[in-house]
N, C-alpha and C positions, 0 to 999 in steps of 0.2 A: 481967746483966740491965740494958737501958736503962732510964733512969727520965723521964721526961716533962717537959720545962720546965716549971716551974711559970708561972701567969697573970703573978706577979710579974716575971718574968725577961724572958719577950716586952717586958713591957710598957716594961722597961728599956733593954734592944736597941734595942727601937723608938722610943725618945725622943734614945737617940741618937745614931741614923741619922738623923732628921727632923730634929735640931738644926740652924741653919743654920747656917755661919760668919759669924761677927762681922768687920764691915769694919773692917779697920786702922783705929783714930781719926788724924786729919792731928800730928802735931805739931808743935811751932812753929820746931824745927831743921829738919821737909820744904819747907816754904815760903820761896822766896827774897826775902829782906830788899832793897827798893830801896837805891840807891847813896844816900849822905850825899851833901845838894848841898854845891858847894863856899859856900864862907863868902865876905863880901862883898871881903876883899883878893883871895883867887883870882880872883873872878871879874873884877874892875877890872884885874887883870894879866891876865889869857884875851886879855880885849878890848881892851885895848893892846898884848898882842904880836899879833892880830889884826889889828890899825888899822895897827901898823909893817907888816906881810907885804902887807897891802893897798895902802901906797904903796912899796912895793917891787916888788909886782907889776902897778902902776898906770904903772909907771917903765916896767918890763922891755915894758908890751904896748904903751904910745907908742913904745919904739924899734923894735919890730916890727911897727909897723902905719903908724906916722904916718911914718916917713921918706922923705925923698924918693929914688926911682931911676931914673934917668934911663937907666940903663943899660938898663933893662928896659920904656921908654915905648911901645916900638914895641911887644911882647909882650902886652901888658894888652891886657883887653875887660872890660867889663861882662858882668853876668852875674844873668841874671833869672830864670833857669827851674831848680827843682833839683833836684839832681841831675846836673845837665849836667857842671860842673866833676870831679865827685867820678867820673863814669864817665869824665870824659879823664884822671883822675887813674890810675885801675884798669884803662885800657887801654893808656898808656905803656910805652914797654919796660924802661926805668930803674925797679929796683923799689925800689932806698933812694929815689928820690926819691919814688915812692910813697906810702912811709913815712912821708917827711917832709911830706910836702904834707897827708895826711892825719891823720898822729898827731900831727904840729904843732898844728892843728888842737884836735885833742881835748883837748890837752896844755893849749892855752891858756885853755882854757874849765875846766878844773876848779879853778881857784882860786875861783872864785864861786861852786860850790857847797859848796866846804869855809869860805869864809870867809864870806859873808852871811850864815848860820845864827848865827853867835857875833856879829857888828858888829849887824844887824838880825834879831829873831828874829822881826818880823811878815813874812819872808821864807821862813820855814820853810814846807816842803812841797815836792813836785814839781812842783807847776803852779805857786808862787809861784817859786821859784828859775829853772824856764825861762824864766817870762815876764821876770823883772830881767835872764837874761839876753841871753835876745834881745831885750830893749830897746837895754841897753848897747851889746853887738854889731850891732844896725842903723845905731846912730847913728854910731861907729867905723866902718864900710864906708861911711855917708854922706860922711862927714869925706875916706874915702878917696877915695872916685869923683870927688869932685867939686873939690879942692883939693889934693891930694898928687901931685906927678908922679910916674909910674911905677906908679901905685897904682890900683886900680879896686874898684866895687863886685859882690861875688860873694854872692850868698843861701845858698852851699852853704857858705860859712864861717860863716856863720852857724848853719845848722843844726848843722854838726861842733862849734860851740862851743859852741853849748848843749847838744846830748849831751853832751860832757864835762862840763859844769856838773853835769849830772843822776847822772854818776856817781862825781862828787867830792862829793854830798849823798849819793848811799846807801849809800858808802864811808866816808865820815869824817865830813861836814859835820853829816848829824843827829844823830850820839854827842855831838858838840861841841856842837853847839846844844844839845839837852837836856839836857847837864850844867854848860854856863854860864848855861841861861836855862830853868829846869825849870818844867815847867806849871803854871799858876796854876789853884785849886779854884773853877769859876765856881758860880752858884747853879742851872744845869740838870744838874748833874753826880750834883744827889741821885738821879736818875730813874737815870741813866745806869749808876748805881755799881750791880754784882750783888751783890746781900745774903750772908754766909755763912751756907752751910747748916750746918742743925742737926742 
């Protein structure tokens, strides 16, 4: 003979089943711990082996830009429109030279955005690090067009170098930057910060 749940038993069933589960509380081993900045010797060594790679690569792009070629005087033209260079580039038949004309290019432009992040850190960002660099690199094609034999001014190296710049900062440049020169707590930052919930 079956005997009948008693009121008590439902009532126990039923509390639970409706019981809801309990959200895992955070603890303080889930949560990742920001990086220790470095201490003020590291950071004066960052930015001095910084400052040496910067005239070393200051060295390396005067002898690749500023030299005179006379060999090559009759070949050069200016070049105002872009794009142009870089599609006579990709329609050549010579594809290392390709390569070269174009990852040359790239190549030369990413030191400035792995090193002005650690030398200057009010250059941090994307639209700051382009803009330093196509400053630098307009004035370098100026230099060229107008006083170097065999050299001319071309806008489309310009552009190639500053895309390299932009992905030598979101490659390397901003790790660097933010671990030799970590952000400073301004006083809008209270608004800004999300409160932890309770």
């Amino acid at each position: 003979m079956k005997t009948k749940p008693t009121r008590a038993k439902w009532a126990s069933t039923w509390s639970t089943r409706a019981k809801p589960a309990t959200a895992h509380a955070p603890d303080e081993s889930d949560t990742p711990r920001p990086a220790a900045p470095l201490t003020p010797f590291l950071r004066v060594l960052a930015m001095a082996a910084a400052f040496a790679a910067t005239v070393a690569f200051s060295v390396v792009l005067a002898r690749l830009t500023l030299e005179p070629s006379a060999a090559s005087e009759a070949l050069t033209h200016s070049n105002l429109r872009p794009g142009d260079s870089i599609r006579a580039y990709l329609e050549q038949p010579a594809f290392l030279d390709t390569v070269k004309q174009l990852g040359g290019n790239l190549v030369m432009g990413v030191p400035f955005g792995v090193l002005l992040p650690v030398l200057v850190p009010q250059t941090r960002g994307l639209l700051r690090v382009a803009v330093a660099t196509a400053v630098v690199m307009t004035l370098v094609e100026l230099v060229q067009g107008s006083l170097i034999t065999g050299r001319a001014f071309d806008v489309d190296d310009v552009i190639l170098n500053t895309t390299g710049a932009l992905l030598g900062y979101l490659v390397l440049g901003r790790r660097l930057g933010r671990a030799v020169h970590p952000r400073r707590s301004h006083w809008w930052h209270r608004w800004t910060r999300s409160e932890p919930s309770r």
